[in-house]
C-alpha positions in Angstrom: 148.1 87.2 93.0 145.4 88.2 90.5 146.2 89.7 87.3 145.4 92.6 85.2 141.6 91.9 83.5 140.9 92.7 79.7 137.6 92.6 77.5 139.3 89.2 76.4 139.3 88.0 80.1 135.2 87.5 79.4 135.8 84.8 77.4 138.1 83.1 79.3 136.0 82.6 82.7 132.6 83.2 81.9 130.0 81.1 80.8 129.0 82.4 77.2 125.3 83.6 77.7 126.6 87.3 76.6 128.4 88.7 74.2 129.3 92.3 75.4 131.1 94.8 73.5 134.7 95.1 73.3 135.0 98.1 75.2 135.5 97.9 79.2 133.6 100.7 81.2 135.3 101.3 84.1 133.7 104.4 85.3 130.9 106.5 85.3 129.6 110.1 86.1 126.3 111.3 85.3 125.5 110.3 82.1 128.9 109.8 81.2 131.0 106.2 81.3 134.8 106.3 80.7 136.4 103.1 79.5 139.8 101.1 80.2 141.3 103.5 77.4 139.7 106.5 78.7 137.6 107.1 76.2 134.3 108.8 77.0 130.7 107.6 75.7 127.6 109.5 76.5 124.9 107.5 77.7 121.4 106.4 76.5 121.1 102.8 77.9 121.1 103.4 81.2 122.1 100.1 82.1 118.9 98.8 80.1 116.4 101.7 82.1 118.4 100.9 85.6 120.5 104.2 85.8 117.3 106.4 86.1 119.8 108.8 88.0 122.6 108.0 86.0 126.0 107.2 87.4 127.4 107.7 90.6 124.3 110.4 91.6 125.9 112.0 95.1 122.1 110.9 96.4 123.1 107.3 96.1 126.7 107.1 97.0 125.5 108.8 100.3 122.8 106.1 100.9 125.0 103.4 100.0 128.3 104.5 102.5 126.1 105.6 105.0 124.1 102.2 105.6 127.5 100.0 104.7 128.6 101.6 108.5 125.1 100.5 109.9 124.3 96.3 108.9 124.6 95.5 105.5 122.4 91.6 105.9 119.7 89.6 108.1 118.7 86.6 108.0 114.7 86.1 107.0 114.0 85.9 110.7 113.9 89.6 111.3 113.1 93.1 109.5 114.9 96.4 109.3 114.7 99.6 109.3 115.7 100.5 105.4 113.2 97.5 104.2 110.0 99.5 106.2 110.3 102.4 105.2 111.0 101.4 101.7 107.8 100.1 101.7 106.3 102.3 103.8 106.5 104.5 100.1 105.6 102.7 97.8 102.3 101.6 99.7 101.6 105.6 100.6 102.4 106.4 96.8 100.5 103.5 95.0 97.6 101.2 94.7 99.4 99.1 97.2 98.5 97.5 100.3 101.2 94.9 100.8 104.9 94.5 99.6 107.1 91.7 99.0 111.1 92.8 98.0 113.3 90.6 95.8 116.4 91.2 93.6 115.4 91.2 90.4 112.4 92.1 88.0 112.2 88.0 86.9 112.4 87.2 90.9 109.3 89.5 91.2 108.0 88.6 88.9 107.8 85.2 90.1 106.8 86.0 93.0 104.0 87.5 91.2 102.8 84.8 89.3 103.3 81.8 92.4 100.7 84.3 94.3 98.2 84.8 91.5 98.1 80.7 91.2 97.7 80.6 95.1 95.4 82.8 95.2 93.2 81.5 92.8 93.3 78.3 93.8 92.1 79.1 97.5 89.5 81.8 95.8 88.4 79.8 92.2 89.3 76.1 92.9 91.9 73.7 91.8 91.5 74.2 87.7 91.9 78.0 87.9 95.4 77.8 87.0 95.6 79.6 83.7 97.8 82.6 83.2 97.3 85.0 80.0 100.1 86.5 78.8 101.1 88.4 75.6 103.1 87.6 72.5 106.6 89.7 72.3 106.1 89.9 76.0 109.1 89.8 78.8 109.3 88.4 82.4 112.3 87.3 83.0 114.9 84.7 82.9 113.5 81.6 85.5 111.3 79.1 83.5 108.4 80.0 84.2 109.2 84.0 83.6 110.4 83.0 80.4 107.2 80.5 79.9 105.3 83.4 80.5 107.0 85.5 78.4 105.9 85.6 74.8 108.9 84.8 73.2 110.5 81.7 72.1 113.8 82.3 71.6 114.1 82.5 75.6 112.6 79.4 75.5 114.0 77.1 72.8 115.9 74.7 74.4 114.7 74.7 77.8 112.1 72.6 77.3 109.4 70.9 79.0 107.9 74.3 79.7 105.2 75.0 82.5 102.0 74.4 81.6 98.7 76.8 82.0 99.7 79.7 80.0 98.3 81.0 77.0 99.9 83.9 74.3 97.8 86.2 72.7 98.6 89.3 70.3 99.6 92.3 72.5 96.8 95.3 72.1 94.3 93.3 70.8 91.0 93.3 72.6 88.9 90.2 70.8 92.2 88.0 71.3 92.4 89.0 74.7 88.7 88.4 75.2 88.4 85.2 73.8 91.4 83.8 75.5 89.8 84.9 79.3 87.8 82.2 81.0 86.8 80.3 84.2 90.0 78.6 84.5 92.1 82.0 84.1 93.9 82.9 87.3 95.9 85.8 86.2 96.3 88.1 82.9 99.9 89.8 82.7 101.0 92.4 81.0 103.5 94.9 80.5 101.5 98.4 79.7 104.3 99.1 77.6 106.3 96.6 76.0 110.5 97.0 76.2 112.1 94.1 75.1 109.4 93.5 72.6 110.0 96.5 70.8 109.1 99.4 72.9 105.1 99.3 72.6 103.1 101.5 74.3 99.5 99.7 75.1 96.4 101.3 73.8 94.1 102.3 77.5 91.4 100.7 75.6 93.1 97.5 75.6 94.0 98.1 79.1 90.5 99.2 80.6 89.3 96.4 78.9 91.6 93.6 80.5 90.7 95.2 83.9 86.7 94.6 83.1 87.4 90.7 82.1 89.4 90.5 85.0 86.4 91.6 87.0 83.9 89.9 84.9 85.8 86.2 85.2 87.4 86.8 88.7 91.1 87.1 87.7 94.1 89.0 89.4 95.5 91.2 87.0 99.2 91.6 87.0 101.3 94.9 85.5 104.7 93.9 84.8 106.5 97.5 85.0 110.1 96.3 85.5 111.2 98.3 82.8 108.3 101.1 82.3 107.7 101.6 85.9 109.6 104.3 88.5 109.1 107.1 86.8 110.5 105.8 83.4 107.4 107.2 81.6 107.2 110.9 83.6 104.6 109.3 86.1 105.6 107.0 88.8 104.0 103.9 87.2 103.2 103.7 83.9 99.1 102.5 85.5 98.9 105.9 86.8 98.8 106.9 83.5 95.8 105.1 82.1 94.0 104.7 85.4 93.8 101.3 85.3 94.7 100.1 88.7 96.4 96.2 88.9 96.1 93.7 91.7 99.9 93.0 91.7 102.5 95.4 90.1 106.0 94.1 89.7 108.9 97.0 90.0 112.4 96.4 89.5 115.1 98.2 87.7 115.2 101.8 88.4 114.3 100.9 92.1 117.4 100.4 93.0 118.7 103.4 90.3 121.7 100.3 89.6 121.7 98.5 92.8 120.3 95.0 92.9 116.1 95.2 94.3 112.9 94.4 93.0 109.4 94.5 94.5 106.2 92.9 94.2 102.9 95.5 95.0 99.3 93.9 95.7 96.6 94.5 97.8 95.7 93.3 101.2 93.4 90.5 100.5 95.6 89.3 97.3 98.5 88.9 99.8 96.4 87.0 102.4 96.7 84.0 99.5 100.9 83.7 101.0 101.3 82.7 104.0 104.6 82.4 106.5 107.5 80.0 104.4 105.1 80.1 101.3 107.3 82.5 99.6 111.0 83.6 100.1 114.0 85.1 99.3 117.8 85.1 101.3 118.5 88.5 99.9 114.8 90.4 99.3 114.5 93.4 100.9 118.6 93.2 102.4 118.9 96.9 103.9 122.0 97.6 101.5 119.4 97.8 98.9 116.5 99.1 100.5 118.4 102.1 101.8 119.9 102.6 98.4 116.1 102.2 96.8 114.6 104.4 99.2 116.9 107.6 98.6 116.3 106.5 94.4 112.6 106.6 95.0 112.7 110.2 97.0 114.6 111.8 93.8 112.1 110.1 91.4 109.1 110.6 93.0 109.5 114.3 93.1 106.9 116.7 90.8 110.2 118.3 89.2 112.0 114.7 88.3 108.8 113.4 86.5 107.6 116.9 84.4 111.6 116.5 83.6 110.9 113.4 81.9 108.2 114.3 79.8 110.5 117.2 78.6 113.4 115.4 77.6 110.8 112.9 76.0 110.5 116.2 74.1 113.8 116.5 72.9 114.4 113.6 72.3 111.2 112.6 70.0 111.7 116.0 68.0 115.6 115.4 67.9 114.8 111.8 66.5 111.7 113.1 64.2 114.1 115.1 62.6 116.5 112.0 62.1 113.7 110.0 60.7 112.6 112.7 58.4 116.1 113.4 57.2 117.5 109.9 56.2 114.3 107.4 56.6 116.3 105.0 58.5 113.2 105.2 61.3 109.5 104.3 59.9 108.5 105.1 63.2 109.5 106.5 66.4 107.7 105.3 69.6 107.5 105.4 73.5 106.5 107.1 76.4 109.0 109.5 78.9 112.7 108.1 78.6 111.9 104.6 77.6 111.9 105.1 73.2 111.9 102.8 70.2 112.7 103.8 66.4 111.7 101.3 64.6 114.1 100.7 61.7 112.5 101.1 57.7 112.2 98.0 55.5 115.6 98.5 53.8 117.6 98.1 57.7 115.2 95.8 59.2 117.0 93.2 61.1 119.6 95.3 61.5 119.6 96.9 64.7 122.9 95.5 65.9 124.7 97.3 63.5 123.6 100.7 64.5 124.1 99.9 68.2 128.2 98.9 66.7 128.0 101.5 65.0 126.7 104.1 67.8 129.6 102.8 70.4 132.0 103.6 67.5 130.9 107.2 68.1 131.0 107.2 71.3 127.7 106.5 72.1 126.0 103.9 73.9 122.2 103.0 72.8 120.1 99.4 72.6 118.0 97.1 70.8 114.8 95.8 71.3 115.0 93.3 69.1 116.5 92.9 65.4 114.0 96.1 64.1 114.3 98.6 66.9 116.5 100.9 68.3 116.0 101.4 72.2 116.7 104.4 73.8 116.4 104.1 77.6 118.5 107.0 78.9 118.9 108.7 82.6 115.9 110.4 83.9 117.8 113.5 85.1 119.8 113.7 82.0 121.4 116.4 80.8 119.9 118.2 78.0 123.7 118.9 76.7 124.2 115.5 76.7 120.8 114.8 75.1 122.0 117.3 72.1 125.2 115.7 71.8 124.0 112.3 72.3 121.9 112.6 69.1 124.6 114.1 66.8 126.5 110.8 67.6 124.0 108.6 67.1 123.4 110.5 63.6 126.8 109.9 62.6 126.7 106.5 63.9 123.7 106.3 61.6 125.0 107.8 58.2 127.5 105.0 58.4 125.4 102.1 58.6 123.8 104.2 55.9 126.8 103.9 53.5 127.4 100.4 54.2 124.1 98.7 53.4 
């Protein structure tokens, strides 16, 4: 018979690659979670920028019951319905030719960077192999996402490393230029950094890695795991800028908290995969895909994404005034729902504290690494719960204040 589960159960039967809070959520409504004590937290994480409809949204709940009385799994030898259509949108809404569903934003991503070698390899020859990628940068968790990824603490340890993939500062045009060559197969980048501390890219530096691209016949890839689905008030963040990619990874808000990622490309770039190439037992199940596709209506709706750029509103002006009050923030950053406040000199490093000191108040936030504070809330959140959100997170504040 299986016992009662506590926070302390965690450390008990799972392997120790997280270190979650001692609260247990065990509901959620809205922008709202309850935990096994019943105490209530307003939410800005969003499950890291997955809950773009927050909790339990009626939308999803009906997706998800209605397709569990339909087929829930298929084997790789046949489609559904859920998966095409699914597509069907994102090609008739994007750049997008050609789609390719996984589970995960590291899975698509990938997915991503196996095609880009392929590709160039059948396009450039057998030494075009080089991928570009960006310091501070984030891909995922397999070993080559985290090789490509610009940070080394996801990589300590794990080594020998795949080779063929070069770092360079993020934003910074000569660096980027002199790093491009014959031999590059792929550039990749995020055109706004989360993990790496929430870092909106300059369009300059964007426009200009689509014209090396061009110049030196290189795909170039938009990771937009975190910034993409309408995180940033436009559907993708590329929309934005009007740089267009050759692939674009999505993951996520997809799925709005149900497990699904995608891969976007064009036509021709697909052509470079061919049948058992590529794969994935659960990629585009129609559990997810039906889940996805009633995510993607809500979010892809002129209402949703002018909603985001006015909470991004309220919010900056609510944390402006924070900033401005206490100096805590030297900076406060970000595009739509997806915002970094970078912590002063005096509480660099620590961003952990605030994030303790924020659940205390019943308030759930991030980090984005040891300087900045992540805020990553629902897209469709309450402006109540914006209002209240931020008078906890100043409390939470003036206490770290008094302790340091």
């Amino acid at each position: 018979m299986m016992t009662s589960v506590t926070r302390a159960t965690f450390d008990q039967v799972m392997v120790p690659t997280y270190a979650p809070a001692a609260m247990l959520p065990v509901r959620g409504a809205g922008s709202r979670i309850w935990d096994s004590e019943g105490r209530e937290y307003v939410d800005f994480a969003g499950g890291i920028a997955v809950n773009a409809l927050g909790h339990c949204h009626p939308v999803m709940v009906k997706a998800v019951t209605e397709q569990a009385q339909k087929i829930w799994h298929l084997a790789n030898g046949y489609t559904n319905i859920p998966a095409l259509e699914l597509a069907q949108k994102l090609i008739d809404n994007t750049f997008a030719e050609r789609v390719f569903f996984a589970n995960s934003g590291g899975e698509a991503n990938e997915a991503a960077f196996k095609l880009a070698r392929a590709y160039a390899k059948q396009h450039g020859g057998p030494n075009k192999v080089e991928i570009v990628s960006t310091f501070n940068s984030f891909h995922g968790r397999t070993l080559f996402t985290v090789s490509v990824g610009g940070q080394e603490k996801y990589t300590k340890g794990f080594e020998p490393l795949p080779p063929g993939i070069k770092h360079v500062p993020y934003n910074d045009i000569d660096a980027l230029d002199g790093a491009i060559n014959e031999n590059t197969c792929a550039v990749v980048l995020e055109p706004m950094q989360g993990e790496g501390g929430v870092t909106p890219a300059d369009a300059a530096y964007l426009k200009k890695a689509r014209e090396l691209c061009d110049k030196h016949g290189a795909l170039l890839i938009f990771d937009e795991v975190q910034c993409g689905m309408g995180r940033t008030g436009y559907l993708y963040n590329y929309m934005e800028y009007g740089v267009t990619p050759d692939i674009l990874t999505s993951a996520k808000a997809l799925g709005g908290g149900f497990p699904i990622a995608a891969m976007l490309t064009t036509e021709k770039v697909a052509k470079a995969l061919a049948v058992g190439s590529h794969g994935s037992t659960y990629g585009g199940n129609p559990m997810a895909c039906a889940v996805a596709s009633a995510v993607f209506d809500v979010i892809n709706h002129p209402d949703t994404l002018a909603g985001v750029r006015q909470r991004h509103d309220q919010f900056f002006n609510g944390l402006n005034a924070i900033k401005d009050k206490t100096g805590v923030f030297s900076l406060v950053r970000g595009k739509g729902l997806l915002i970094g406040c970078v912590l002063s000199e005096k509480y660099a490093g620590k961003s952990k504290d605030f994030v303790t000191a924020a659940l205390a108040e019943g308030l759930l936030i991030l980090q984005a690494g040891p300087d900045v504070i992540r805020l990553a809330p629902s897209l469709i959140i309450p402006e109540a719960d914006i209002k209240e959100g931020l008078a906890k997170f100043e409390r939470a504040i003036a206490k770290v204040m008094a302790s340091v």
